[in-house]
C-alpha positions as CSV (number, residue, x, y, z in Angstrom):
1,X,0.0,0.0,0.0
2,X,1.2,3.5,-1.0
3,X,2.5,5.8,1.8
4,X,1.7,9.0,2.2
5,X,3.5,11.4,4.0
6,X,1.4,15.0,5.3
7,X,3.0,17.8,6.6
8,X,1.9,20.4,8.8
9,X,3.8,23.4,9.6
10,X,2.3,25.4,12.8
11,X,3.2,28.4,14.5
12,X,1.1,29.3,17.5
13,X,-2.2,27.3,16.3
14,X,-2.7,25.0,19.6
15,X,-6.7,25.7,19.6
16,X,-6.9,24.1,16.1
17,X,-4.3,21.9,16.0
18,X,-6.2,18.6,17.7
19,X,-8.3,19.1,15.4
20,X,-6.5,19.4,11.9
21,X,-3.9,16.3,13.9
22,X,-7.2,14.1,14.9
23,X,-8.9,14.3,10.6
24,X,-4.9,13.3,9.7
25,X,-5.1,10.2,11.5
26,X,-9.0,9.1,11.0
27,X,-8.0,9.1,7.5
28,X,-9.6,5.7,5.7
29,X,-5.9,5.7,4.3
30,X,-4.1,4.5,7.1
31,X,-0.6,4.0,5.9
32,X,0.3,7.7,6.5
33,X,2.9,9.5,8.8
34,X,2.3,13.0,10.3
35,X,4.9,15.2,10.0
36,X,4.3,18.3,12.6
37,X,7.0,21.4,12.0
38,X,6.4,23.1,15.0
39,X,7.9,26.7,13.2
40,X,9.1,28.6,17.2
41,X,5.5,28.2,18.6
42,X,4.9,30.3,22.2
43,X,1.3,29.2,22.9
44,X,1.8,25.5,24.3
45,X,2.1,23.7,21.0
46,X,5.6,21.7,22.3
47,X,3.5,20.3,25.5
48,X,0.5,19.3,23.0
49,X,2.9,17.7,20.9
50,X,4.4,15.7,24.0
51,X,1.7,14.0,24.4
52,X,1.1,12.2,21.0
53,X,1.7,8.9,21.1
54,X,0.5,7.3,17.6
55,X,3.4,6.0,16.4
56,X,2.9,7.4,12.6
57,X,3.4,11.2,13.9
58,X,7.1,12.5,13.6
59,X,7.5,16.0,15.5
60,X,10.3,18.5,14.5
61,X,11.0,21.7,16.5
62,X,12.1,24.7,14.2
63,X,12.6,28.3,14.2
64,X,12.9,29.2,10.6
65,X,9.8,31.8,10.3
66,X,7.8,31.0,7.7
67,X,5.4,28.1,6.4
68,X,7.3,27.8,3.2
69,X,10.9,26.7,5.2
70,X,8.5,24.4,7.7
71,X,7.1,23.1,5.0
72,X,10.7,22.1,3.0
73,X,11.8,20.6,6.4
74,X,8.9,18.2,6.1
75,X,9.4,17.5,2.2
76,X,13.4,16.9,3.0
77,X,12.5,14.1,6.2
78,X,9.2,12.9,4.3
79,X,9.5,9.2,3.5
80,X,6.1,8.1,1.5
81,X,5.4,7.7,-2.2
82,X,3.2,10.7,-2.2
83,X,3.2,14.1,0.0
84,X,0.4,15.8,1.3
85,X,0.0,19.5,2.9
86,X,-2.8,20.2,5.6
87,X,-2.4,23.7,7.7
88,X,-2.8,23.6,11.4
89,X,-6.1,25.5,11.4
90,X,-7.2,23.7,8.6
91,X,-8.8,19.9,8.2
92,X,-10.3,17.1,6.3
93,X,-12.2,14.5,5.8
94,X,-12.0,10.9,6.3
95,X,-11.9,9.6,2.6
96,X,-10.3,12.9,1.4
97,X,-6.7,11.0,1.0
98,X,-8.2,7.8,-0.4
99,X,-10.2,9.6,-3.0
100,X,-7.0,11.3,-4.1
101,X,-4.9,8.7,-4.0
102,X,-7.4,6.4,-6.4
103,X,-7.4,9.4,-8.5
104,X,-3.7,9.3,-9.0
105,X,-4.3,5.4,-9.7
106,X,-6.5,6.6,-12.4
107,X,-4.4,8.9,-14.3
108,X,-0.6,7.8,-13.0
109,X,0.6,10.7,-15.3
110,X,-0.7,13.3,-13.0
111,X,1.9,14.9,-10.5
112,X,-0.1,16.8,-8.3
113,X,-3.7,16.7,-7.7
114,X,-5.8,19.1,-5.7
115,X,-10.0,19.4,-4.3
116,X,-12.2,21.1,-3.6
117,X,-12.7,23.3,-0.2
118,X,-14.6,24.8,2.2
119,X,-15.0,27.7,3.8
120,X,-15.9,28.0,7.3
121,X,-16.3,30.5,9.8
122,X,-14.8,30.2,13.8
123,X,-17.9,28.3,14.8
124,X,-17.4,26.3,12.1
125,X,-20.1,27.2,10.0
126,X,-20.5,26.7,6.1
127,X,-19.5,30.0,4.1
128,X,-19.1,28.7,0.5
129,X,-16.6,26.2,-1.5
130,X,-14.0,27.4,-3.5
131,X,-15.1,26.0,-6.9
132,X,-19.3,27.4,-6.3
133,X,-17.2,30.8,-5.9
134,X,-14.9,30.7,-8.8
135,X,-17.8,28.4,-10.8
136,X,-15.0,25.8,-11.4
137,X,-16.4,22.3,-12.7
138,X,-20.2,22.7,-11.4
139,X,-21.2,20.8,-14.6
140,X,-19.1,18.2,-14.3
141,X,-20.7,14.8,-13.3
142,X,-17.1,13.7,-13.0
143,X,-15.9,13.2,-9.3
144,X,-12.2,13.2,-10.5
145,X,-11.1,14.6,-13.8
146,X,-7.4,15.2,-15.4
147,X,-7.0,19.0,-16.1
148,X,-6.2,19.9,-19.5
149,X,-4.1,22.9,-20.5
150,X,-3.2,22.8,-16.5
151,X,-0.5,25.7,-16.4
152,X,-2.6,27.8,-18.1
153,X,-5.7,26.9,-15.5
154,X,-3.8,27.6,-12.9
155,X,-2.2,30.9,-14.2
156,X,-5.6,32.5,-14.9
157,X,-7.0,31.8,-11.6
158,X,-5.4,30.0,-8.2
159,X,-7.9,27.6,-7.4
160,X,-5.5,25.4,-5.8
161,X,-5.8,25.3,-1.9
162,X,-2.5,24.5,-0.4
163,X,-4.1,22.2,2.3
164,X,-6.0,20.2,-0.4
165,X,-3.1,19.3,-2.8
166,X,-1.3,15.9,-2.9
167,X,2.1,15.7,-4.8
168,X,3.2,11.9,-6.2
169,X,7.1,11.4,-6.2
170,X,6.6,9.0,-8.5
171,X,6.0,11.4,-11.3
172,X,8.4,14.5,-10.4
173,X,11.0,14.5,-12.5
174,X,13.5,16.5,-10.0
175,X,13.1,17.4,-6.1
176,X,10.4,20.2,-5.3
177,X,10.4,22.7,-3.3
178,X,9.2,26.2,-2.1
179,X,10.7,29.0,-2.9
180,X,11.3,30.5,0.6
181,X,12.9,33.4,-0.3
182,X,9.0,34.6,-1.9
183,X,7.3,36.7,0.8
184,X,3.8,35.4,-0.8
185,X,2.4,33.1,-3.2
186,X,5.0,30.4,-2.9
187,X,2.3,27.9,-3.4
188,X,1.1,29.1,-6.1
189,X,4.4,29.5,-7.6
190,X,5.0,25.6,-6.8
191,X,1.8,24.5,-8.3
192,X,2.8,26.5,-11.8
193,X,6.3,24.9,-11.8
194,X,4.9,21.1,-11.1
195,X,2.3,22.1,-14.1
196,X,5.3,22.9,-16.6
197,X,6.7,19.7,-16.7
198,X,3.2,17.7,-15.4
199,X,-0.7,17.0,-16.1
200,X,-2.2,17.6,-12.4
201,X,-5.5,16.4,-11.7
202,X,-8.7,17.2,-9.7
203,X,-11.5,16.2,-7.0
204,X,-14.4,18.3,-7.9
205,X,-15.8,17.3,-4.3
206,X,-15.1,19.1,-0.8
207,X,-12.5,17.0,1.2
208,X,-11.2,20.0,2.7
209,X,-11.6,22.5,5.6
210,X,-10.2,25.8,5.4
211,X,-11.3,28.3,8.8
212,X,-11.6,31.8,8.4
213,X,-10.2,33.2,11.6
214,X,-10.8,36.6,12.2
215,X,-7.3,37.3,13.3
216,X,-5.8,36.2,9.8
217,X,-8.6,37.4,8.0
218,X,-7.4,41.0,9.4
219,X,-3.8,40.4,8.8
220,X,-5.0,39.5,5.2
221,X,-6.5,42.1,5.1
222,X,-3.7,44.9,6.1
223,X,-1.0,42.8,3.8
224,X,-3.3,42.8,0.6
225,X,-1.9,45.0,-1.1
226,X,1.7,43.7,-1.1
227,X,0.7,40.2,-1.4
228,X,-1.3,41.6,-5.1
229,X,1.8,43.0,-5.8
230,X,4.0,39.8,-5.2
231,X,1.7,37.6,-7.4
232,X,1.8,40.0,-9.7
233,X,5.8,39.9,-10.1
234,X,4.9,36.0,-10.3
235,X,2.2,36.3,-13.3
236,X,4.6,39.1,-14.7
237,X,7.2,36.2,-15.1
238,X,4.7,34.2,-16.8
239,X,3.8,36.6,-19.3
240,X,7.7,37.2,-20.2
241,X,8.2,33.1,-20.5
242,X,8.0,31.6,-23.9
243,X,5.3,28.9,-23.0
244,X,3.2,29.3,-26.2
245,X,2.2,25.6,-26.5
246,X,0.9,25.3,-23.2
247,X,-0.7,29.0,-22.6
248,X,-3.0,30.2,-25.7
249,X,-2.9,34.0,-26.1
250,X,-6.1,34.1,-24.2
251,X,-5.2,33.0,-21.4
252,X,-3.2,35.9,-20.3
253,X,-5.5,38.2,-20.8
254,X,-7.7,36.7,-18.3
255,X,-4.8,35.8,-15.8
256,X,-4.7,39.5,-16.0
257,X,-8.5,40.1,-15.5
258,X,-8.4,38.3,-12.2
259,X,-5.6,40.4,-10.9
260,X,-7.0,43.8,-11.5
261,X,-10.2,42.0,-9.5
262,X,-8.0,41.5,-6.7
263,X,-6.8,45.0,-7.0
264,X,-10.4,46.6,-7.2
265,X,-11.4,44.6,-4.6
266,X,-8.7,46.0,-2.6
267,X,-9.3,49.4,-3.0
268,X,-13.4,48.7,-2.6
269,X,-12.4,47.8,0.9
270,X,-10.5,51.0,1.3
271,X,-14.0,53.2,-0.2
272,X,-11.2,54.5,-2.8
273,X,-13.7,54.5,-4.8
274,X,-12.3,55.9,-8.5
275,X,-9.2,53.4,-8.0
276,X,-11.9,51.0,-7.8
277,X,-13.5,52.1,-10.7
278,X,-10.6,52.2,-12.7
279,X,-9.1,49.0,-11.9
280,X,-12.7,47.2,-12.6
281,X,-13.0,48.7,-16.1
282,X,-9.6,47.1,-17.1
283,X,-10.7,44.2,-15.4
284,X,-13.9,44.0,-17.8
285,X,-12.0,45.2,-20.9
286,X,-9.4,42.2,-20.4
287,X,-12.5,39.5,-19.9
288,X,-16.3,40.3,-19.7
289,X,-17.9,38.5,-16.8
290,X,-21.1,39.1,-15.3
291,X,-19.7,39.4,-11.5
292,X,-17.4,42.1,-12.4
293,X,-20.5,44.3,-14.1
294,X,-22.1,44.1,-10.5
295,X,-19.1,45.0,-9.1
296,X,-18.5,48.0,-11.0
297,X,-21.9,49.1,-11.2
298,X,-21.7,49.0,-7.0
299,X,-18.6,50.8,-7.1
300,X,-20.2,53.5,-9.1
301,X,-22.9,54.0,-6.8
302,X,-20.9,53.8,-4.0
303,X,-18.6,56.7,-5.6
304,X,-22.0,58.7,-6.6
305,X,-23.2,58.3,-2.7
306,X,-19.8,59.7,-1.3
307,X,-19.8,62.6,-3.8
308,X,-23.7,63.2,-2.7
């Protein structure tokens, strides 16, 4: 039976940890081991971890700052045929590695496959999935499909949720790893190398967990700006790449649309109105969608009510 190994870095996330630690090891796939990288944690985490005693979890105390450098620790001790990622405040569901794994069975060409996720709130209450947001395979009666054209799919739009993506060593051609010296969207820049080289596949079903806590929703919310900017630089180096077989010339275009969203968005959330304006009109000249009309058109009345 395959191994798999799942790391998860955590810094200071005792009250969720049981419970991302506990959906790890009531997996149906039980031939797993649990690496924890516990990244300088202040809150209790090291006495937690003391008291594990299933034999499959391997702890590792670090102080490397940063979930990307965690997260290579557990890639360069990891010891199973596939690797899995799950956050500390994050969690999953019992079949969720089974299902992937059989999907890898299916399609042994695929190097990384990823599913769909949840959003919930601190008491744990349903907010929306990820692909119902993005309106990602809804039609598909398909639980598990192999992505076509997948660097371009991922370049136009992220859907990948770190805690939902399962990498098979049996297909990467060279060691992976993040690049820890990127201050945000080293996962993302992971996922577009893996899809260079490698089909990827997907689980259009929710296996996965991911918590909104208000105290990183906030410090989302103060950082948005740079992080735009960083995966900006990222899609930047895309655009200068020759990759013309695998991205079609409107793919970029739309890569774009989505980032001059994220940019709107921001400044929506600052009531800077006009930037908002003008970063949503670019967004709907690049690729016409119906949610950015109803964006802009609630910008504009927003801007109209200030002005009044």
């Amino acid at each position: 039976m395959d191994k798999i190994s799942v790391i998860t870095p955590s810094y200071n996330c005792l009250p969720f940890l049981p419970t991302a630690t506990q959906s790890v090891l009531n997996q149906t796939h039980k031939n797993l081991e649990l690496l924890i990288i516990n990244d300088n944690s202040s809150d209790g985490t090291d006495k937690y971890l003391n008291t594990m005693t299933d034999s499959r979890i391997r702890v590792f105390h670090t102080a490397v700052g940063g979930a990307a450098k965690a997260r290579n620790i557990g890639i360069q001790h990891a010891t199973g045929d596939y690797i899995a990622f799950l956050d500390a405040d994050d969690f999953w569901h019992p079949d969720k590695l089974s299902l992937q794994l059989n999907l890898h069975k299916r399609y042994p060409d695929i190097a990384l496959s990823f599913t769909n996720y949840e959003h919930l709130d601190e008491a744990l209450e349903p907010i929306i999935d990820c692909f119902a947001y993005w309106g990602h395979y809804q039609d598909d009666s398909q639980q598990g499909l192999r992505i076509e054209k997948a660097l371009e799919t991922i370049l136009i739009n992220n859907i990948i949720g770190t805690s939902t993506v399962m990498l098979s060593r049996h297909q990467l051609t060279e060691p992976i790893w993040f690049n820890d010296t990127l201050s945000y969207g080293e996962d993302w820049d992971l996922w577009l190398r893996v899809c260079e080289q490698h089909p990827i596949g997907v689980l259009n079903s929710v296996q996965t967990a991911y918590l909104m806590r208000q105290s990183s929703l906030t410090q989302t919310q103060e950082r948005k700006l740079s992080n735009l900017q960083h995966v900006e630089r990222i899609f930047d180096q895309y655009c200068c790449k020759h990759l013309h077989k695998q991205i079609s010339p409107q793919a970029l275009p739309k890569g774009k649309a989505f980032l001059l969203e994220g940019y709107a968005d921001y400044y929506r959330s600052r009531q800077q109105y006009a930037k908002a304006i003008w970063h949503g009109l670019n967004s709907l000249r690049l690729d016409m969608h119906r949610r950015r009309v109803r964006s802009l058109l609630g910008d504009c009345r927003s801007a109209l009510k200030l002005a009044w």
